[in-house]
C-alpha angles and dihedrals in degrees: 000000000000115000083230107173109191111243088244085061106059084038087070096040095059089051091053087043091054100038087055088057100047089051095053087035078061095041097055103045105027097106103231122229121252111243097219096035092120093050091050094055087046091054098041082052097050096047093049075051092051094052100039081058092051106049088049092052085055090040088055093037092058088045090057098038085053093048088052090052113099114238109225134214108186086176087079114065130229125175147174150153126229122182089334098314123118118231112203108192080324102313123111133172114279089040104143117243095241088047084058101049097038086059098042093043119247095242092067110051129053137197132263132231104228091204080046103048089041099055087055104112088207103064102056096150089045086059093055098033091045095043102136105025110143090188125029113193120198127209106199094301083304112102132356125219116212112205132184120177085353100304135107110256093167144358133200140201115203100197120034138181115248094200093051096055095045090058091043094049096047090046098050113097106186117076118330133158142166131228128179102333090320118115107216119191105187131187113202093191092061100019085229111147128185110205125190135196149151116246118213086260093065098244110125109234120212120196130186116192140131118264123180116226091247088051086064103040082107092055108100095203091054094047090051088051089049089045094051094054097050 
């Protein structure tokens, strides 16, 4: 018996066969949508959201904390005297270091190097007078912070009004003196002594530090002033 298949037949054949492949063709490369596609866009929205929001709150954090901040002008002299301590534009001996930064802003002051302060030429009297910081704080070229084991042992203004310290040490009334061109106010209850000079650049150096009585027996102002009490 011929296997005779009628041409209808294969006809039919050839369309199944096609429309199977078609169908699998579809299957394979139709790219099939994620079931949770919309609540992944939700949740990657919110979250962009979450941290805009959060950068902009620390943005406006930092702006605030800055505009608490007291800006401070150590060319302009303030000065006065509590219980026997010398103030200095708020600062007295014994401050703690983070006391100090947290008042001047830590963004604008930086830290010293001591090897590096000490090998300047031009700052002679910084280098005696600073002899033993562990820690040297800088306010915009202003004013210098001495620390050791986190206090406060001397501080220093680079540019001071003249003016200013005239009309403070006449008007002092406590112990003053003069040697050799430098104006002293001392406090012998504290031992807390401001010292002023010119340095040969012209710019009027202001110190405060602690000095014992014994520790200026050599100054000849101060003997004078001893001399003139007796």
């Amino acid at each position: 018996m011929d296997n005779y298949t009628p041409n209808e037949i294969k006809d039919l054949k050839i369309i199944k066969q096609r429309v199977m492949q078609n169908v699998v063709h579809e299957i394979e490369n139709k790219s099939p949508k994620p079931k949770y596609k919309w609540r992944f866009i939700i949740i990657s929205a919110v979250f962009t959201l979450c941290v805009m929001f959060f950068m902009l709150n620390q943005i406006m954090n930092d702006n605030q904390h800055s505009a608490n901040v007291p800006q401070f002008d150590f060319t302009q002299l303030e000065f006065y005297e509590e219980q026997g301590l010398f103030f200095i534009n708020g600062f007295t001996l014994g401050d703690s270091k983070s006391k100090v930064i947290e008042r001047l802003g830590e963004k604008e002051s930086t830290k010293i190097q001591v090897a590096e302060l000490f090998a300047d030429n031009e700052i002679t009297e910084i280098q005696e007078d600073g002899n033993g910081a562990d820690f040297i704080l800088d306010y915009k070229g202003e004013a210098r912070f001495y620390f050791y084991d986190e206090k406060l042992f001397l501080m220093l203004l680079l540019n001071t009004n003249e003016e200013q310290l005239e009309k403070i040490y006449n008007a002092y009334n406590g112990m003053k003196f003069t040697a050799y061109g430098d104006h002293y106010l001392y406090s012998s209850e504290t031992s807390h002594i401001i010292k002023a000079e010119t340095t040969p650049m012209g710019n009027l150096y202001l110190y405060l530090s602690i000095a014992e009585p014994e520790q200026l027996m050599e100054n000849e102002g101060y003997i004078k002033l001893i001399e003139s009490t007796d």
